[in-house]
N, C-alpha and C positions, 0 to 999 in steps of 0.2 A: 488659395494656391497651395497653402498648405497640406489641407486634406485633399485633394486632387493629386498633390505630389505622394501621399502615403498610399490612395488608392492604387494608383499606379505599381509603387515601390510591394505592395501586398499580391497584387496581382501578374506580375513577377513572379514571385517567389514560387506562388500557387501553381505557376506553369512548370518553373524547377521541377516541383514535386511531382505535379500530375508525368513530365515524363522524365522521371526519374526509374530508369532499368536496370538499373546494377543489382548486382547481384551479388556484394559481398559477403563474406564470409568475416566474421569478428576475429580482433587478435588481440592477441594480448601476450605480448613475452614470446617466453617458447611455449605457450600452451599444448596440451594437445588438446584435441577438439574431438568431440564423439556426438555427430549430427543426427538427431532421430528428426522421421518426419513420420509419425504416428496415426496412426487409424484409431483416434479415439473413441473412448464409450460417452457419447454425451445422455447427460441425465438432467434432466429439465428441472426448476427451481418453479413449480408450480406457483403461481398469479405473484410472482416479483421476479425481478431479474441481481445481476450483480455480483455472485454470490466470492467476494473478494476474499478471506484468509478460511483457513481450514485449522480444528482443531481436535483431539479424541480425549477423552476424558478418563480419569486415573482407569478407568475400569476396559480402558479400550475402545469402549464402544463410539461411535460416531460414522464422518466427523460432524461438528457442528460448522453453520456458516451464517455468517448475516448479511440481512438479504433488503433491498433499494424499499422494501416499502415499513421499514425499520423490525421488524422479526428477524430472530434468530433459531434457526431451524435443524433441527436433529436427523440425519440419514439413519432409517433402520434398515440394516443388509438381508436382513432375512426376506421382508415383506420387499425388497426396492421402491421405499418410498422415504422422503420429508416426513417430519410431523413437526408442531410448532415447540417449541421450549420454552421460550422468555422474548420477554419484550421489553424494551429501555423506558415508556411512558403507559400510565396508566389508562389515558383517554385516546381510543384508537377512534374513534367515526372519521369517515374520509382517508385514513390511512391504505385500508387495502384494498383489492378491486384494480382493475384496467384502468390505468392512467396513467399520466408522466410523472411518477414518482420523485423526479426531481422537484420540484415544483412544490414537494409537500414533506420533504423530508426533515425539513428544520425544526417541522412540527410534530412529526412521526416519529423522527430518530432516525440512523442510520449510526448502526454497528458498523465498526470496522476488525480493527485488531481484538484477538480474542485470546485466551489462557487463562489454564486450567491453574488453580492454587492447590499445590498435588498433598498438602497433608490435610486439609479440608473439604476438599472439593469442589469450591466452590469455582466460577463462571468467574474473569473479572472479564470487563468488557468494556472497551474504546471507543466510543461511539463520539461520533465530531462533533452533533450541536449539543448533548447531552453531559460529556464528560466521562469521566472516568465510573463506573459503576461494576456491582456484582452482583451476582444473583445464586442460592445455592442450588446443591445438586437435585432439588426435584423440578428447578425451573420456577417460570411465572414471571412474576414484576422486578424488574433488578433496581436495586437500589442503590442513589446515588455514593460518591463515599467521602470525594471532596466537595462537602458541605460549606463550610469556611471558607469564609473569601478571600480568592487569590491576589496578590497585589496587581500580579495580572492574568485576568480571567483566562481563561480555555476556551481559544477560537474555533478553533480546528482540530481537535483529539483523534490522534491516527492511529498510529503502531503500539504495537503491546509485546511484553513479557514479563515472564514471574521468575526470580531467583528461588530452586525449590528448597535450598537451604537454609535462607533468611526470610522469606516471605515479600522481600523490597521485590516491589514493581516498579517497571520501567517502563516509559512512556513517551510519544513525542504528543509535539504541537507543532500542526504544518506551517502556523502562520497564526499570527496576534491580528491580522488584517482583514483576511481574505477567509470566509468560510467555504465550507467544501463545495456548494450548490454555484460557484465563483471561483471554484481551482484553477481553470486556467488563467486567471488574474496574476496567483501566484508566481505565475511562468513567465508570464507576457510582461510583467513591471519590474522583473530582478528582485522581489521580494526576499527580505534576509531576517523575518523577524521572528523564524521557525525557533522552536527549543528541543532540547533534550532534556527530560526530565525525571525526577522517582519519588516514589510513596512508600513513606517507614510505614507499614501498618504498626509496628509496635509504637513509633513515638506520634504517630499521625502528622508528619512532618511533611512535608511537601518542599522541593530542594532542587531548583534548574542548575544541572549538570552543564550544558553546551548553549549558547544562544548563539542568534546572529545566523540563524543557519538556512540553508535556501531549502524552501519544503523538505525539512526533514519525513522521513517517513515511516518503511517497515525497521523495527530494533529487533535486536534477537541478543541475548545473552552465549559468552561464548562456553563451552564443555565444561571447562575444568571453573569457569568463574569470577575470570581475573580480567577480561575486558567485554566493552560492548559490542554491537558492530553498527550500525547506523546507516539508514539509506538517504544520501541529499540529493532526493529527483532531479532539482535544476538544475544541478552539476554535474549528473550523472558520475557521482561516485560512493563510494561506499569507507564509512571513517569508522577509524578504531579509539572506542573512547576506554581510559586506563580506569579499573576500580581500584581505590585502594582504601586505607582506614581513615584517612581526611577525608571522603568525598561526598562529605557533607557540608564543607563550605559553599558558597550560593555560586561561585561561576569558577572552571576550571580551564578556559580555552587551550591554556597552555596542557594537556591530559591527553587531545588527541594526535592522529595522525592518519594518513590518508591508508586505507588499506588495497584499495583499487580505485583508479580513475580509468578516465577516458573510454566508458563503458559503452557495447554499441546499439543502447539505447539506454532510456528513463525507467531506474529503477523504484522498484515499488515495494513489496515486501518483503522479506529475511524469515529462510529459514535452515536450522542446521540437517543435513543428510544425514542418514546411518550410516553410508558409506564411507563418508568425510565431506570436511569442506560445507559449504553452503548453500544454496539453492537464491538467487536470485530473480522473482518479476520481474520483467524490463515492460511495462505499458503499452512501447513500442519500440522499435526498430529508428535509428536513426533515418530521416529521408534528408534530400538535399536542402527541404524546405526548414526543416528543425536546424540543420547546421546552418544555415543561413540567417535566421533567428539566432540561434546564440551567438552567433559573431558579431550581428545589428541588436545590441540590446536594446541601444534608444527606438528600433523601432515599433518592437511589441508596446513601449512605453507611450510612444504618442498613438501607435493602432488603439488603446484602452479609450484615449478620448474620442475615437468616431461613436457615430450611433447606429452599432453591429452586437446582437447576441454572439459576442464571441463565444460561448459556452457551446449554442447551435451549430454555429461553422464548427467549433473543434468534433462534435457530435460526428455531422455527415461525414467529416474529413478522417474519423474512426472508425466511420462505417463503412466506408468503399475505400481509405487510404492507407486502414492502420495494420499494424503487424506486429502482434505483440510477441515475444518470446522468454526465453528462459536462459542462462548458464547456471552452473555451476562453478562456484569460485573456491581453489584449493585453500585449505586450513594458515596452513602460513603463509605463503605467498601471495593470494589472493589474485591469484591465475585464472583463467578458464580452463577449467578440465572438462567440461562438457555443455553441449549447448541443446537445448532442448525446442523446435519451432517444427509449425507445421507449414506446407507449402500447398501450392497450387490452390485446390478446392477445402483443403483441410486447415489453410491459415484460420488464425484468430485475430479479432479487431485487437486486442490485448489482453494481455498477463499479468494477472496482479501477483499472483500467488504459485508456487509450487510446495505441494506435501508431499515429505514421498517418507511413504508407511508402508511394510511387511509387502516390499516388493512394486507397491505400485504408486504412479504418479499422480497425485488431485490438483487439478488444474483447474486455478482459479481467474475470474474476469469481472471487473467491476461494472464492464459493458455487453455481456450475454445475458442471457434467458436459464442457462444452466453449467452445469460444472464438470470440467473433463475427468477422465480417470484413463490412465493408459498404464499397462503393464510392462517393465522395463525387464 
């Protein structure tokens, strides 16, 4: 009676969404909003798909991206093409090639978050089953760096950045639970055992800054130095963690504070604009069916024990349901000053990433074939 009552209660929802036609417009304060619906350049991510953060290297050139069948891959502007760079595991057989790379990434790797160490040069790189790793500036095999075992291991290795003044990186962990090939778990169970974390390369110390956190995700360091910013997908908000010269004792809860909520949708990566302010991924678009979800939390909780790939359903339901987009969030405030999404035939299933370099936008998606670029 039970699972016949969730069937139901699921199938539901599913109706919400399928006709869910609104057409809002995100708010936030008194924002102002400056709505592009772009004619992007797509450029294809030849035999992988995903191509989720963006990054250029001290020399400019790039960016680089990593990509679902665990390679990390170099754009050359002149020739318009990929080439390969580095890989997170030495043994690739069955890695690349036409297939569902989910399926093989635990074993392949999958980069995520990526940054450059600008007096070095060197790659470090986030990769979720693999860990924190680097690799230098000619590329190749990247090596791991948290060798030493953790008291608690690295489930899920997401987001990334480098302080370029100290050398400390900063890092999350989505989850102690749930690996990435199983994220929507994360969602669907109110999972809270995500961390904030960093790496002294000078003392080789490894130091969780934030626990307890609901899929933490993209970090970005702020300008001047003095805080983080932190993305908590399940809550769709975005937290300001304080640096200062303690913050190396092991847990600091009491450090943050909420930089923007109620965002109108699930955010994913961080990065800072030239122009100011932030750039935010949102995955997707709020629909009726997600608010419905976070309001019934018990029920994604009992949905995880049917016997459904939810992984699959969230899949199809990205493919013809999802809408990812982008804002912008001002420097102090953490306002919307600009919203970045395409419509009609130009939507995207979702947005992991916005880079916006020397005028133009790379547009990133964990779930395409390739990677946008639109001229602002």
């Amino acid at each position: 009676m039970m699972k016949l009552f969730l069937v139901v209660a699921i199938s539901v929802a599913l109706c919400l969404t399928l006709t869910d036609f609104s057409d809002e417009r995100p708010k936030h304060g008194e924002s102002t909003l400056t709505v592009h619906f772009p004619e992007f350049r797509l450029i294809p991510t030849t035999g992988a798909s995903g191509p989720e953060s963006f990054v250029f290297d001290i020399s400019g050139e790039g960016p680089y991206t990593g990509l679902s069948d665990g390679r990390i891959v170099k754009w050359i502007a002149n020739d318009s093409r990929w080439i390969d760079f580095a890989v997170t595991i030495s043994t690739r057989e069955g890695c690349e090639g036409p297939h569902e790379h989910q399926r093989t990434e635990h074993v392949c790797g999958r980069p995520l978050g990526l940054a450059f160490e600008k007096s070095t040069g060197d790659l470090y790189i986030a990769d979720a089953y693999m860990g924190l790793l680097k690799v230098g500036p000619e590329g190749g095999l990247a090596n791991q760096i948290l060798t030493r075992q953790l008291d608690e291991p690295l489930r899920f290795t997401n987001g990334l950045d480098i302080d370029p003044r100290t050398g400390v990186v900063y890092f999350t962990d989505s989850s102690s639970v749930y690996q990435r090939r199983n994220y929507i778990g994360v969602m669907m169970s109110g999972d809270k055992t995500g961390r904030l974390m960093k790496y002294d390369q000078t003392t080789k110390q490894v130091t969780t800054l934030l626990s307890n956190l609901a899929f933490p995700n993209g970090v970005v360091l702020s300008q001047n130095g003095d805080h983080l910013l932190v993305a908590e997908t399940a809550k769709c908000r975005i937290l300001r963690y304080w640096l200062n010269d303690t913050s190396s004792s092991t847990s600091r809860d009491d450090s943050y504070e909420i930089f923007a909520e109620r965002l109108p949708g699930f955010p994913d990566n961080i990065k800072r604009s030239p122009r100011g302010g932030y750039w935010i991924g949102l995955n997707t678009k709020h629909t009726k069916l997600t608010k419905f979800a976070m309001s019934n939390a018990w029920l994604g909780r009992a949905a995880l024990g049917l016997s459904v790939d939810w992984m699959k359903v969230h899949s199809y339901w990205a493919r013809y349901k999802g809408n990812g987009m982008a804002v912008r969030l001002s420097e102090d405030s953490g306002a919307i000053s600009e919203v970045f999404e395409g419509r009609n035939g130009n939507k995207w299933m979702s947005i992991s990433e916005v880079e916006e370099r020397d005028g133009t936008l790379w547009v990133g998606s964990v779930n395409t074939p390739f990677a946008g670029m639109y001229k602002i």
